[in-house]
ROPAFI-187843 format. One line per 3 residues: number of its first residue (from 0); for each residue x, y, z of N, C-alpha, C, CB. Coordinates in steps of 0.2 Angstrom, whole numbers. Glycine has a CB too. Layout:
! ROPAFI-187843
NUM	X:Y:Z:X:Y:Z:X:Y:Z:X:Y:Z ~ ...;
***
This chain:
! ROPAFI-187843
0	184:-378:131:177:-379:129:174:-385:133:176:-381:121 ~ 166:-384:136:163:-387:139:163:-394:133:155:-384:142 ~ 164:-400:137:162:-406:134:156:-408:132:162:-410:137;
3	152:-408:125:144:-410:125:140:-412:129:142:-412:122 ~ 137:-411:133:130:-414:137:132:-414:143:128:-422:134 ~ 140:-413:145:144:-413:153:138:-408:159:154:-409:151;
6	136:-410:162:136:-403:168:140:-400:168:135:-404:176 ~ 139:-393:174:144:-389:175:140:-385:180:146:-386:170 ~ 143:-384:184:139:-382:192:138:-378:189:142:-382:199;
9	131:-373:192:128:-369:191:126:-365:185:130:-367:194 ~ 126:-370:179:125:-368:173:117:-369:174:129:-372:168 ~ 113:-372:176:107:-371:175:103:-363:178:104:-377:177;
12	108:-360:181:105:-352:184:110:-347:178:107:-349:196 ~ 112:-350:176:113:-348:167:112:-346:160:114:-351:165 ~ 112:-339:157:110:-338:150:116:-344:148:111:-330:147;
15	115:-348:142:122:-350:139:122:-350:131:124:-360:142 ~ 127:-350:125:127:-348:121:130:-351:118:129:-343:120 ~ 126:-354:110:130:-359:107:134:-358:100:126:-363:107;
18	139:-359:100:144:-355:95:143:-360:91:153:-352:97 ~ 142:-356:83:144:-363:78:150:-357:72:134:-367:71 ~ 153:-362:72:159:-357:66:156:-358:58:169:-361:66;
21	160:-355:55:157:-357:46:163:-363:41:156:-346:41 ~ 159:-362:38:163:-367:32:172:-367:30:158:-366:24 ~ 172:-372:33:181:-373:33:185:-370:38:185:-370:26;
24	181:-369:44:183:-366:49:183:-369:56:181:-362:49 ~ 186:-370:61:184:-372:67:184:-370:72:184:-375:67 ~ 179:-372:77:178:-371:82:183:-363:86:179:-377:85;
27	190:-365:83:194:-361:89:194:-353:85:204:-365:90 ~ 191:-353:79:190:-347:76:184:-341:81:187:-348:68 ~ 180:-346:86:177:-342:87:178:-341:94:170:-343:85;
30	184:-341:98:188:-343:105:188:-335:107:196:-346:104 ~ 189:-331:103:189:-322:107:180:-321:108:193:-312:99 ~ 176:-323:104:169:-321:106:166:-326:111:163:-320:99;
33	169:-333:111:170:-337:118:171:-333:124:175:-342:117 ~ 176:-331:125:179:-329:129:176:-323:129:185:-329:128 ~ 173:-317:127:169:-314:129:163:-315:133:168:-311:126;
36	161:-320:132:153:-321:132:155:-323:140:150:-329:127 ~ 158:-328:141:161:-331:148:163:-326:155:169:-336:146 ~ 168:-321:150:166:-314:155:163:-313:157:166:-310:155;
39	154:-311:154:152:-308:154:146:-312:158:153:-304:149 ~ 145:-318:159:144:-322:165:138:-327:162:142:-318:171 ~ 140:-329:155:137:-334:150:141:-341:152:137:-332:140;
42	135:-345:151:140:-352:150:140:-353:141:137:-360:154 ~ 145:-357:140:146:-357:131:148:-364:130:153:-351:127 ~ 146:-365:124:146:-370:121:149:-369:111:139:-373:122;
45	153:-370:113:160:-371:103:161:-374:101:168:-370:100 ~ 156:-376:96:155:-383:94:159:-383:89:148:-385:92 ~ 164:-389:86:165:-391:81:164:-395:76:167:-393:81;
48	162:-393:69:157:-398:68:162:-399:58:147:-396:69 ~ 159:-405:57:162:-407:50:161:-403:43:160:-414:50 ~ 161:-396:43:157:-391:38:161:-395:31:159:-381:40;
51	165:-397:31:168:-398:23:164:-406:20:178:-399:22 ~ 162:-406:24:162:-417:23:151:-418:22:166:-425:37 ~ 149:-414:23:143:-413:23:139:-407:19:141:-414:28;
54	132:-412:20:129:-403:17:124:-401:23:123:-403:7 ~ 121:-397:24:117:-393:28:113:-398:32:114:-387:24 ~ 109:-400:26:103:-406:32:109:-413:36:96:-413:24;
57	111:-414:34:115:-419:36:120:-418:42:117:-421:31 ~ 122:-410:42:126:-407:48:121:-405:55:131:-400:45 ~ 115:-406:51:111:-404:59:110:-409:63:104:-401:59;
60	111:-417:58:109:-420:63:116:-421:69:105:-428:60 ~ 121:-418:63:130:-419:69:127:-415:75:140:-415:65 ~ 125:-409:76:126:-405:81:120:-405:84:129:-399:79;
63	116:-409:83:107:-408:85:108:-411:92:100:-414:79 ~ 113:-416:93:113:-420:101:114:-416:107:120:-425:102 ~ 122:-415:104:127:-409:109:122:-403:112:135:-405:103;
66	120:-399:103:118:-394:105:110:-394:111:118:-392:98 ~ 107:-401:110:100:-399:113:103:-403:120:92:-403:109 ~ 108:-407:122:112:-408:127:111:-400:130:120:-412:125;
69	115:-396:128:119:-390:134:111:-385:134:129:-385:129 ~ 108:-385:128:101:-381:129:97:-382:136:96:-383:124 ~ 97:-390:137:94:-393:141:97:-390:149:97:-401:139;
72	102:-390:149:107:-387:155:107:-379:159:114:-388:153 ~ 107:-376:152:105:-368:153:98:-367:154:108:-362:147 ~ 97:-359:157:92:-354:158:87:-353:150:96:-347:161;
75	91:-349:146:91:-349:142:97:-349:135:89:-348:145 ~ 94:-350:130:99:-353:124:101:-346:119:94:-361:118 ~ 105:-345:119:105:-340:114:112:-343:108:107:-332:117;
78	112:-342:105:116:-345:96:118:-339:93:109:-351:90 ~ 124:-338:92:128:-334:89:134:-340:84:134:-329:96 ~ 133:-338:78:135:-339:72:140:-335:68:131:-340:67;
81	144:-340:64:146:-335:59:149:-337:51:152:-331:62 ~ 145:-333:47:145:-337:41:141:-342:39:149:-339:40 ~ 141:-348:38:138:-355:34:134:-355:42:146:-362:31;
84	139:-357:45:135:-356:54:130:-352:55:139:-353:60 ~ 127:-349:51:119:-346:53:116:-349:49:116:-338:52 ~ 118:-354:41:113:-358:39:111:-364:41:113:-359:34;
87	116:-364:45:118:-372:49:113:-370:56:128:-374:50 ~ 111:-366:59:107:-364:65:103:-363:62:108:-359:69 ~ 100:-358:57:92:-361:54:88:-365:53:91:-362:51;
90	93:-369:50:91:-376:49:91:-381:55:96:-379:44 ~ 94:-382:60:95:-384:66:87:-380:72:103:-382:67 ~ 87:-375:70:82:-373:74:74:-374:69:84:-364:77;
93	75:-374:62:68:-376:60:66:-383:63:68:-375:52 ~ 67:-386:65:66:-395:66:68:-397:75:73:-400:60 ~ 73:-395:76:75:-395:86:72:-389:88:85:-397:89;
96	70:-386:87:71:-377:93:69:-381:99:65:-368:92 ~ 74:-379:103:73:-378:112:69:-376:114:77:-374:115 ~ 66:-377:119:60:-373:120:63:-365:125:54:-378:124;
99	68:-365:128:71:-362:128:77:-354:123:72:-366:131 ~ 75:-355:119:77:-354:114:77:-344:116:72:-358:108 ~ 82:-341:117:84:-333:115:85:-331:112:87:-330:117;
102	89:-329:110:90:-321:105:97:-325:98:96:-312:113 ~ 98:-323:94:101:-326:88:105:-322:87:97:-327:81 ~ 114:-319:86:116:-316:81:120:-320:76:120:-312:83;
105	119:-318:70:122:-321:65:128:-316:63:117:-322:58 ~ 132:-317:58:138:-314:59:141:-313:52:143:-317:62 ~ 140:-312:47:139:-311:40:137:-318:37:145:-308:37;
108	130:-318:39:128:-324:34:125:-326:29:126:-327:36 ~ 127:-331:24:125:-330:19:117:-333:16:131:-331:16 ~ 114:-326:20:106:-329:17:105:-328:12:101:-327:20;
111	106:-325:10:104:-326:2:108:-329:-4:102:-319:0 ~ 115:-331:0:119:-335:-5:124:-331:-7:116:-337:-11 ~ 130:-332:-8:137:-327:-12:136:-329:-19:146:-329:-9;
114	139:-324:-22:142:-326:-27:146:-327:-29:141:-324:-30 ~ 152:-328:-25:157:-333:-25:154:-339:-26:160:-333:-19 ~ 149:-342:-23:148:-348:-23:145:-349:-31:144:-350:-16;
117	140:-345:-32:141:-346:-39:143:-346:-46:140:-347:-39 ~ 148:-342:-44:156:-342:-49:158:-349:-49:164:-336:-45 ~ 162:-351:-41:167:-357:-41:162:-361:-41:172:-358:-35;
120	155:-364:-39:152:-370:-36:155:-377:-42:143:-370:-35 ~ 154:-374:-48:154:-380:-53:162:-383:-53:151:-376:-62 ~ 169:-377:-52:173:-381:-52:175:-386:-48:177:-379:-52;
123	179:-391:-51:180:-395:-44:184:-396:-38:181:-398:-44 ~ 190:-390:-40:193:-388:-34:188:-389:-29:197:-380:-34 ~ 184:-383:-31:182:-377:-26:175:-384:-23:180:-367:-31;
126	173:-389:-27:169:-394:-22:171:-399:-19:165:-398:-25 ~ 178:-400:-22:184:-405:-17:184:-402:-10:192:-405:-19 ~ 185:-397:-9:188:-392:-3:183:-390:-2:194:-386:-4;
129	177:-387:-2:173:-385:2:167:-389:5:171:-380:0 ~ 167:-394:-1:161:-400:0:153:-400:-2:160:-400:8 ~ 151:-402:-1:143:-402:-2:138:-395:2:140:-411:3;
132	141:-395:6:138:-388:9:140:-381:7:139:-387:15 ~ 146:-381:3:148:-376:-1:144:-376:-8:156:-378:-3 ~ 142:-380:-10:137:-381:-17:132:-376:-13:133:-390:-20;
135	129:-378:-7:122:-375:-5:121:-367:-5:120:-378:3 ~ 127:-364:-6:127:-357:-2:127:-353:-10:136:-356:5 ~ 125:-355:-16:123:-350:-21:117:-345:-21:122:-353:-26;
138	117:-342:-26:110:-336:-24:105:-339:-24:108:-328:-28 ~ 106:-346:-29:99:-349:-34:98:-354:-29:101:-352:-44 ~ 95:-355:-22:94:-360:-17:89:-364:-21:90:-358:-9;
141	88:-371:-22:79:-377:-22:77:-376:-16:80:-387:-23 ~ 71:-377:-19:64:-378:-14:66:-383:-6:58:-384:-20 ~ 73:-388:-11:73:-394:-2:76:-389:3:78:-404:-1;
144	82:-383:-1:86:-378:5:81:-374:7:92:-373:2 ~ 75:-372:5:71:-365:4:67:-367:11:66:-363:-4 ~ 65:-376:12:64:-378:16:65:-381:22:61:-378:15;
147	73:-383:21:77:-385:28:78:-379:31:83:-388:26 ~ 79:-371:28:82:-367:32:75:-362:35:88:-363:27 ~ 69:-363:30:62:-361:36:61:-354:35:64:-363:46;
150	57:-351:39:56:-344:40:59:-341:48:49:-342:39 ~ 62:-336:48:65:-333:54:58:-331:59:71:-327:52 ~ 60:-334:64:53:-332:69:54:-333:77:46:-336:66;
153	61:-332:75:64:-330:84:68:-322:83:73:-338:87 ~ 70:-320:86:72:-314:87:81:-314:85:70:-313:95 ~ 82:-313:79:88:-312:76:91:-306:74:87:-315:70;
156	98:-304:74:101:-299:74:107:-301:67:103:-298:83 ~ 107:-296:63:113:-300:60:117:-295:58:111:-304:54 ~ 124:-295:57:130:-291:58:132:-293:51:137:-292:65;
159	132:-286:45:137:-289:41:143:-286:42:135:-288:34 ~ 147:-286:36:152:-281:36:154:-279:29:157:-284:40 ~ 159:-275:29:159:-269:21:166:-268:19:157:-261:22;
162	171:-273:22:177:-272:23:182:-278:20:178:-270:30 ~ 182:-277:14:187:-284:9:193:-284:9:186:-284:3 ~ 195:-288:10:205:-291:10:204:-293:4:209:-297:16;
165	202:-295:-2:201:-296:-8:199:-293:-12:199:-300:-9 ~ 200:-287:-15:198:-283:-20:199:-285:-26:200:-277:-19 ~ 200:-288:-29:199:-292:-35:194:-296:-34:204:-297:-37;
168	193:-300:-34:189:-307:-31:184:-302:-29:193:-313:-23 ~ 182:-298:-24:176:-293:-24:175:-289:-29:175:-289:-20 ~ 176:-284:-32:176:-282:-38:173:-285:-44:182:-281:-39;
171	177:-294:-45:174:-296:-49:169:-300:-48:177:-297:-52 ~ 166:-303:-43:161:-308:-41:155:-305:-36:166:-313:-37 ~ 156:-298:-33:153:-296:-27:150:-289:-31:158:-297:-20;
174	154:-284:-33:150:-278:-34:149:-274:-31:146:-278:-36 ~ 145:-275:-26:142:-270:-21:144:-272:-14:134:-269:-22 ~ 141:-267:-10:148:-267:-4:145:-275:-1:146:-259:4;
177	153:-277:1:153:-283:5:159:-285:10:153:-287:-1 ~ 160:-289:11:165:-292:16:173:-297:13:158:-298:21 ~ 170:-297:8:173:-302:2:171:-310:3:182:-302:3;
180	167:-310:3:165:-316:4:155:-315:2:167:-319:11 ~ 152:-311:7:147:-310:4:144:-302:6:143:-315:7 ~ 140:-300:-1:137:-293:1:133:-291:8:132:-292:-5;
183	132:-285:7:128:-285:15:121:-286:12:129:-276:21 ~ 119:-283:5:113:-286:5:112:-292:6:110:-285:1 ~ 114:-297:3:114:-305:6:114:-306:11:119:-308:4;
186	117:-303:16:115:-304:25:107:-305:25:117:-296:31 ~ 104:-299:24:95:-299:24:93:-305:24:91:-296:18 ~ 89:-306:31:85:-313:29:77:-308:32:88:-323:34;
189	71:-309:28:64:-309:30:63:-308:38:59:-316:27 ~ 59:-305:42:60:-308:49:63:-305:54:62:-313:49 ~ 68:-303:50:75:-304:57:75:-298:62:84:-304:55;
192	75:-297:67:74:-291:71:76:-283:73:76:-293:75 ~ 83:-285:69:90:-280:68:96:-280:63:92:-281:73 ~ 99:-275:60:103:-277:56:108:-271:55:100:-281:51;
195	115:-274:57:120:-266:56:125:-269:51:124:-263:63 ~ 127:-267:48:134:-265:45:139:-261:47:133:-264:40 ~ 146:-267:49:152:-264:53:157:-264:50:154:-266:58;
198	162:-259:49:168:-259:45:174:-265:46:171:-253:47 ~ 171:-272:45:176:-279:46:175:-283:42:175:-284:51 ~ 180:-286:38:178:-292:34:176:-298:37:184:-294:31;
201	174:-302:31:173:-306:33:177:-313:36:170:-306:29 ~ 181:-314:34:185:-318:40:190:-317:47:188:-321:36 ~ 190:-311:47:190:-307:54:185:-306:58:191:-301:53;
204	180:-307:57:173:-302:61:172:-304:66:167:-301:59 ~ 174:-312:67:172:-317:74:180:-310:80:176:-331:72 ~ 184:-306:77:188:-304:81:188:-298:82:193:-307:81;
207	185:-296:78:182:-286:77:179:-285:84:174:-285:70 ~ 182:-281:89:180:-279:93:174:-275:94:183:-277:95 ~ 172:-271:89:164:-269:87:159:-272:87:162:-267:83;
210	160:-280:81:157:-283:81:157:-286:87:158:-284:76 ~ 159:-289:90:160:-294:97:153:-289:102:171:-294:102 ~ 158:-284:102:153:-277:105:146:-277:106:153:-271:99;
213	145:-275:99:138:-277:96:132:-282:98:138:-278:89 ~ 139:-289:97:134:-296:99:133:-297:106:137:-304:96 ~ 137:-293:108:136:-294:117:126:-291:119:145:-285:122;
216	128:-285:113:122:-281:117:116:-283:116:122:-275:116 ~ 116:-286:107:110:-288:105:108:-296:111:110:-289:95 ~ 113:-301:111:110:-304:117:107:-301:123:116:-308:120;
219	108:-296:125:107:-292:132:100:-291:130:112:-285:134 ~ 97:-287:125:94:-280:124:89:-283:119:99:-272:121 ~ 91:-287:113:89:-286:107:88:-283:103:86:-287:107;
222	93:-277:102:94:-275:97:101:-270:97:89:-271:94 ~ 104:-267:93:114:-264:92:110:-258:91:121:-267:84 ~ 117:-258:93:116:-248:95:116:-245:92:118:-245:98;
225	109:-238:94:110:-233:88:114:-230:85:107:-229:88 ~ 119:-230:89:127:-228:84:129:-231:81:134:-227:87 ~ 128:-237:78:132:-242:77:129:-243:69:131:-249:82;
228	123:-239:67:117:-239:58:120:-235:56:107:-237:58 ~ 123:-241:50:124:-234:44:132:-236:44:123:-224:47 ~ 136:-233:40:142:-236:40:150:-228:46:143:-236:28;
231	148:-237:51:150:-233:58:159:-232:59:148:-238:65 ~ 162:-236:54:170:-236:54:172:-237:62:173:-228:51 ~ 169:-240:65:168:-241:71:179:-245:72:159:-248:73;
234	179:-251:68:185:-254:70:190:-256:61:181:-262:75;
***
């Protein structure tokens, strides 16, 4: 991973891409769609950032340096997320956008909140170990989330998925098709450009080769492909 704010020869005749992972996860989760990107002749940026120790406003100001550091350096910026990491780019682009600023995929995020989160938020396990930003991610957002995270009005793409390793835990908390972690209607956000659903869970999907697929192209094109609407069993 590039160093924040470091040059890198010829990164400024550069698309470059900034990776945020999601809550309790890090950086190295998103290393295969790194590594695609770099193939394919992006410069990238995998950020790490402190998702358990904060809540949403307060993690943008962690990544708001680095991130407008390496924007600064590329052609253009494009931002691929996954999970909590698209609310955390919301919020980060409602208040800093680059003026550079390209194309968005999100990766099953939870715009409209899990209901996981609010099943567990009240216990304390589950606010020890996830943190303050784990509280934020219920269906029932306040007014200060509703306007840290803004309206979408760049050109977003968002990948759920329909494919649970938790069929209990979905079954009893989720109902309708999801990822195990969050439904695909909850992906939906107002705005957003494009949206498929792919046969991957949700804590897999950063390495679902469809999905990876898909984000390759909507950077390219701005939108996934017509094969890909509807439930594609693709991977």
């Amino acid at each position: 991973m590039d160093e924040p704010g470091r040059s890198a020869p010829g990164d400024a005749d550069l698309e470059g891409v900034l990776l945020l992972h999601g809550l309790a996860r890090r950086a190295a989760s998103m290393t295969r769609l790194e590594g695609t990107f770099r193939a394919a002749g992006f410069a990238t940026l995998n950020l790490d950032y402190p998702s358990r120790t904060a809540g949403l406003g307060d993690l943008v100001t962690v990544i708001g340096p680095p991130a407008a550091a390496f924007a600064a350096r590329v052609r253009t910026l494009h931002v691929v997320t996954h999970s909590m990491g698209g609310l955390l780019a919301r919020a980060w682009l409602r208040t800093q956008r680059p003026a550079n600023l390209g194309r968005v995929v999100m990766l099953g995020p939870p715009n409209g909140g899990s209901e996981v989160a609010d099943r567990l938020h009240g216990f304390r396990a589950y606010r020890r170990f996830f943190g303050p930003a784990g509280a934020q991610l219920t269906t029932r957002p306040d007014d200060r989330l509703r306007d840290l995270l803004g309206a979408i009005d760049y050109p977003l793409g968002v990948i759920a998925g329909d494919r649970t390793l938790y069929p209990v835990e979905s079954w009893l908390m989720l109902r309708a098709a999801n990822d195990g972690r969050v439904t695909v209607q909850r992906t939906r956000v107002a705005g957003m450009a494009d949206h498929i659903t792919l046969h991957a869970s949700h804590g897999l999907m950063m390495r679902n080769p469809a999905v990876i697929a898909e984000t390759l192209r909507f950077l390219r094109t701005g939108g996934f492909s017509p094969s890909a609407r509807g439930d594609t069993r693709l991977a």
